[in-house]
N, C-alpha and C positions, 0 to 999 in steps of 0.2 A: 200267613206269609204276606207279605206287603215290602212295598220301596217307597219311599216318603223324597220329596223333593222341598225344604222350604222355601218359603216366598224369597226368601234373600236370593236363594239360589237358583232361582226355576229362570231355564231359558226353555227355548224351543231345541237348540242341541241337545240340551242336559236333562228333555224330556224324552227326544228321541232313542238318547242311548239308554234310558234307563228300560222304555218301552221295549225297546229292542231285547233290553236283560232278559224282560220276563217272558217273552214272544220267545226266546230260543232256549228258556231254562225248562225241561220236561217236569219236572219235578212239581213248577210252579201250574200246568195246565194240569196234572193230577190232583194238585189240591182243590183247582178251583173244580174238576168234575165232580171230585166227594161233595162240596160243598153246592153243590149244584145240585146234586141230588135229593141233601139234606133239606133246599128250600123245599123244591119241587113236590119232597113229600109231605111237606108242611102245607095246613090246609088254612093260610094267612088273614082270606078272606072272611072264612067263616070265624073265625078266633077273635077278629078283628070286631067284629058287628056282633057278634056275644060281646065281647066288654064293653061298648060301646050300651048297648042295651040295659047290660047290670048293671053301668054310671045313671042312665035313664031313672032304673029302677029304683036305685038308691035317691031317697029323698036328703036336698043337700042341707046340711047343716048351716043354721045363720050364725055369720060373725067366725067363719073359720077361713 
């Protein structure tokens, strides 16, 4: 769930009301709990520095 403002249109009013949408819509602070959750049990760092390592490990090919 998301609300999009483009540049043409983005004021400071027409950020406030949009903030405002999602600050009083319940539905949208349940998404973002689930989604909150889903980071939080994700273990990012360590995920992160494994593939990081296995590019290390992998010898890179010349001319690609």
């Amino acid at each position: 769930m998301s609300r999009t403002i483009s540049r043409e249109n983005y004021t400071v009013d027409r950020a406030v009301k949009e903030l405002s949408a999602l600050l009083a819509n319940p539905s949208y602070a349940a998404r973002a709990a689930a989604v909150g959750r889903i980071v939080n049990a994700e273990d990012g760092v360590s995920l992160t520095c494994e593939t990081i390592l296995s590019r290390l490990a992998t010898p890179a090919k010349i001319g690609s």
